[in-house]
C-alpha positions, -999 to 999 in steps of 0.1 A, spaced: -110 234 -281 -98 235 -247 -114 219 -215 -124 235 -187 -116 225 -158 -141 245 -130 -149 243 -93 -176 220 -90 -205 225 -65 -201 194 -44 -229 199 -19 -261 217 -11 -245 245 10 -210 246 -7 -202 282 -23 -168 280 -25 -140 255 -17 -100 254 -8 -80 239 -40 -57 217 -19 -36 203 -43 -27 197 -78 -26 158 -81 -14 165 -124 15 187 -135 11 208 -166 19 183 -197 8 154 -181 -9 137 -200 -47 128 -184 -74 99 -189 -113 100 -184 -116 94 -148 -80 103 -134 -73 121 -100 -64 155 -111 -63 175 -82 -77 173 -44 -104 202 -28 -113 209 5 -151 217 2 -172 232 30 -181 197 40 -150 173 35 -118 165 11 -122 152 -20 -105 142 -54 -113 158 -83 -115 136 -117 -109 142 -151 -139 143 -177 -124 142 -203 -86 129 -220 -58 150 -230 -30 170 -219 -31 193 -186 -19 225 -208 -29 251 -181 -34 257 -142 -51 287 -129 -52 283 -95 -21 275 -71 -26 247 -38 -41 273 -5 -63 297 -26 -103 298 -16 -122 295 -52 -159 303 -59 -180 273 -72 -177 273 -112 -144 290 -114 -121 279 -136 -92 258 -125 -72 246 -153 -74 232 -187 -71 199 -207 -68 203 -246 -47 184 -268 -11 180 -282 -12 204 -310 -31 234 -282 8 230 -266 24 241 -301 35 281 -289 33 269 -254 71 266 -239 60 230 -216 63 203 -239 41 169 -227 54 146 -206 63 110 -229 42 83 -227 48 50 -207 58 17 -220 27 6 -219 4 37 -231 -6 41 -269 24 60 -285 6 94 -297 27 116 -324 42 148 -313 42 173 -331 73 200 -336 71 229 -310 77 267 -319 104 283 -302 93 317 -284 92 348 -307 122 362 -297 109 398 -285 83 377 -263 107 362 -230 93 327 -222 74 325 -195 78 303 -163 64 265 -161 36 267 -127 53 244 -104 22 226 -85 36 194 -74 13 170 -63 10 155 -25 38 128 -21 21 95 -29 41 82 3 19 105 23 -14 99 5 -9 62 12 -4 64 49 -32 93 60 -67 95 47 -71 133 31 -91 144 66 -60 135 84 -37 152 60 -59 181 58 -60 186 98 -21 181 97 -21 215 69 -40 231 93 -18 226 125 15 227 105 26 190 112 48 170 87 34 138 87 67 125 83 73 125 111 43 113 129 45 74 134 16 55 124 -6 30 145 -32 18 118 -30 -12 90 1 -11 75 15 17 98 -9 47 83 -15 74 103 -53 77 129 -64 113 143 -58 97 173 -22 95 161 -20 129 149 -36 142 182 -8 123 203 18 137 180 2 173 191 4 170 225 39 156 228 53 185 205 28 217 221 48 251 232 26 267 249 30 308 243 14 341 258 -13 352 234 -31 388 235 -63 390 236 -79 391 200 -97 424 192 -136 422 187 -149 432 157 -172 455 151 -195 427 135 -195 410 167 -173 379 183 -186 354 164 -172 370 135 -140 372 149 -147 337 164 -147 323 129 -120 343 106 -94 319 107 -116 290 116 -113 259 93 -127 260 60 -153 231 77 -158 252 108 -165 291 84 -193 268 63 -213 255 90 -211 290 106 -230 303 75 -254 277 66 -264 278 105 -271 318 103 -283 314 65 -308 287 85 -319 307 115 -320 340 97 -342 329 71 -361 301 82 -392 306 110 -390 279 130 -408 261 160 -405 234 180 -429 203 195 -416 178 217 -430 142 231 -419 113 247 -418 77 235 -418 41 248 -391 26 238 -394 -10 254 -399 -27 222 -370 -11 205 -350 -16 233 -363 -53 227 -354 -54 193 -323 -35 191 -312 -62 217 -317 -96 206 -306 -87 171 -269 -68 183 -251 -104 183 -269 -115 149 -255 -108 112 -275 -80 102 -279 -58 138 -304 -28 136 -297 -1 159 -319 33 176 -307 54 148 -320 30 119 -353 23 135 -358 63 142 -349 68 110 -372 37 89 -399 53 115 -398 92 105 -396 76 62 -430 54 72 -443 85 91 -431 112 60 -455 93 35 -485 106 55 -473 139 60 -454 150 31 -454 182 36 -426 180 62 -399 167 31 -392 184 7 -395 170 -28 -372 161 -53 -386 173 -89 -375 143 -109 -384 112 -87 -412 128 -63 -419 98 -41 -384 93 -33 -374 103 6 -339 109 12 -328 113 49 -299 137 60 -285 125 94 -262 135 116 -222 127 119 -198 142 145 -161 151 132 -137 169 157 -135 198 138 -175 202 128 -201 176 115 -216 159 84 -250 157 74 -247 125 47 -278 115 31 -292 79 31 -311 77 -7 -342 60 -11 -350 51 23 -386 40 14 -371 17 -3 -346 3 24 -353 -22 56 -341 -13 88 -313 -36 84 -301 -21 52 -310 16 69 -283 6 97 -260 -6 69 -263 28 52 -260 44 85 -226 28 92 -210 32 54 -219 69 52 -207 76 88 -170 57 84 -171 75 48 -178 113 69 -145 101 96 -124 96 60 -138 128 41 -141 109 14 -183 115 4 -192 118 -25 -210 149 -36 -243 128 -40 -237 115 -6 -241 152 5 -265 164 -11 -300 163 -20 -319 152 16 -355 154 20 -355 156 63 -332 153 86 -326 136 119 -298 140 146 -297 117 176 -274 134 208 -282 108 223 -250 90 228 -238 114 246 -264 112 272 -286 144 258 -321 136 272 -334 165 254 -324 192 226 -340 214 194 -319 212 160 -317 237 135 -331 232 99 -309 223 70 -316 253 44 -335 240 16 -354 214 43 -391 218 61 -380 197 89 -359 178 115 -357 153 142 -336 157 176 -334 125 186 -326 125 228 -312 94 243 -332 61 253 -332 62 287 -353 47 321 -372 72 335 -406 70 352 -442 68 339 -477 58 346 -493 32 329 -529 20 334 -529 45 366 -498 32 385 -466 42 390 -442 22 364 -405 24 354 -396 22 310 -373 26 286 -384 59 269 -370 84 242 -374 122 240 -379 140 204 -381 178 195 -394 178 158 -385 216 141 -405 225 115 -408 256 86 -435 274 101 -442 285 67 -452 253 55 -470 237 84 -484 243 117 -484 230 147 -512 207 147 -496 193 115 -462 189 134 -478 171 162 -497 146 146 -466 142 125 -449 131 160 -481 111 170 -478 88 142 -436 86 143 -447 75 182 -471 48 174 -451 33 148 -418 35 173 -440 21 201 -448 -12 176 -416 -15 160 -422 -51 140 -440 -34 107 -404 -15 103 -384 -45 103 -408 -61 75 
């Protein structure tokens, strides 16, 4: 019997996806683990594999179409499922096991054979030379990478690239204003937003519609970090703000585990979602088994999963599954800010930047390093007293940062 092929569900929020491309051809013959086609998911681009061997003896969907999670795609059966078909399979390679074929039916003569699906597959050219997020946001503006030169390794092709190309080829035209629809501008704001830009919109109203949320705030020393983060930035293994915030709220979780949610199957696990900025939305990858990592090995996961979001190439286990969330504006010079939950979440950290600002220390007037957090919290599964001491402990342990680099 046949196997399906289906529409996998590649993250926590994902309901349906954009079938980019076909990377097989009907008759091709397929191995366990081949790239069979390429999908554009409601976080990032990635390849499809094959489960199972045999021959691609059907598509069902064409490159463009939006398809609900667990729809069928295609299917992969074997030589003798091709007998009445009118696509014979494609001959085998030198090297490939020589498989015997079978003689094919011709067409009943009052039945008119039917048309071969033509779904060819991205030029490999093109793959080489532009990671998928880069070919996908050349679909979307209509560029031929062809004709875009390259300023990477071995001439592939940046966003920055892509963005220059843009500029140097813009026609600027008059455009009417858009009509407002009834369901209000943000509706019209996002109908022929990108695939990236239409799921955060509804997992962000999905989150505020349905979750009760509420907000405390406090502010932290950070001298010691600042310490830290410092001498160890020109050794081998550096450990920045973000891994230290992050090794702090795991430490702080075990305490008060009601603010993580917990996963059935390995309940002392705590997996934190953080936050990664794209130019066309963001990423909320998830570092697995935190409680288990250093800080050092926390920054190292912090840096693999955030070059991994710039590429769209995570994994659907790299999206999926968090226990809390943190997401540091800091960077860009955000003192202060409130995050929305991730559906599916209790809570999560805004993280505002480190910066010197006045305080009083042992009644005088003193100048320090200090960090302002907003923690947002189900109110449905804790209160605020809960939140706060939640934020009292992430403090102390931020304030006397050498038990997380143990």
């Amino acid at each position: 019997m046949a196997t399906e092929i289906t529409m996998p569900k590649l993250s926590d929020t994902m309901t349906e996806g954009l079938f980019a491309a076909w990377k097989k051809s009907v008759g091709d013959r397929i191995e366990r683990g081949d790239i069979i086609a390429e999908v554009e998911t409601d976080k990032s681009v990635m390849d499809l594999e094959a489960f199972t061997s045999g021959v691609l003896i059907k598509t069902m969907v064409q490159a463009g179409e939006m398809v609900p999670v667990g729809t069928v795609l295609g299917l992969i059966g074997t030589v003798d499922e091709m007998a009445d078909s009118d696509v014979s399979p494609r001959p085998l390679s030198a090297t490939a096991e020589s498989v015997p074929q079978p003689a094919i039916a011709p067409p009943k003569p009052d039945v008119p054979p039917q048309p071969r699906p033509v779904t060819a597959p991205l030029p490999e050219t093109e793959h080489e030379k532009a990671s998928p997020l880069v070919r996908r946001q050349a679909r979307e503006q209509g560029v031929d990478l062809a004709q875009v030169s390259g300023s990477g390794p071995e001439g592939r092709i940046t966003q920055e690239d892509l963005a220059a190309f843009g500029r140097q080829h813009v026609t600027v035209e008059p455009v009417p204003p858009a009509p407002v629809s009834e369901a209000g501008p943000a509706a019209a704001l996002t109908q022929d937003a990108s695939p990236m830009r239409q799921a955060i919109s509804a997992t962000v109203t999905r989150s505020w519609q349905t979750i009760p949320h509420f907000s405390v705030s406090l502010e932290i020393n950070m001298e010691a970090c600042r310490e830290i983060v410092s001498e160890l930035k020109e050794r081998p293994a550096p450990v920045g703000y973000d891994a230290l915030v992050i090794k702090a709220c795991t430490v702080a979780l075990k305490k008060f585990p009601l603010l993580r949610t917990i996963t059935p199957d390995s309940p002392e696990d705590i997996h934190i979602s953080f936050a990664v900025s794209l130019p066309d939305g963001l990423l909320m990858p998830v570092i697995r088994q935190c409680q288990h990592l250093s800080a050092t090995g926390i920054d190292i996961e912090v840096s693999r999963l955030a070059d991994k979001s710039r590429a769209g190439r995570l994994t659907s286990e790299e999206l999926s599954g968090g226990s809390f969330s943190v997401s540091n504006l800091g960077m860009y010079g955000v003192e202060w800010f409130t995050a929305l939950i991730m559906p599916g979440q209790s809570g999560i950290l805004a993280v505002g930047s480190v910066k010197e600002r006045p305080i009083v220390q042992g009644g005088q007037l003193a100048v320090a390093a200090t960090m302002r957090v907003t923690l947002t919290c189900d109110h449905r599964v804790v209160d605020g007293a809960y939140a706060a001491s939640f934020l009292a402990e992430l403090r102390s342990l931020l304030e006397k940062p050498v038990a997380l680099l143990i």
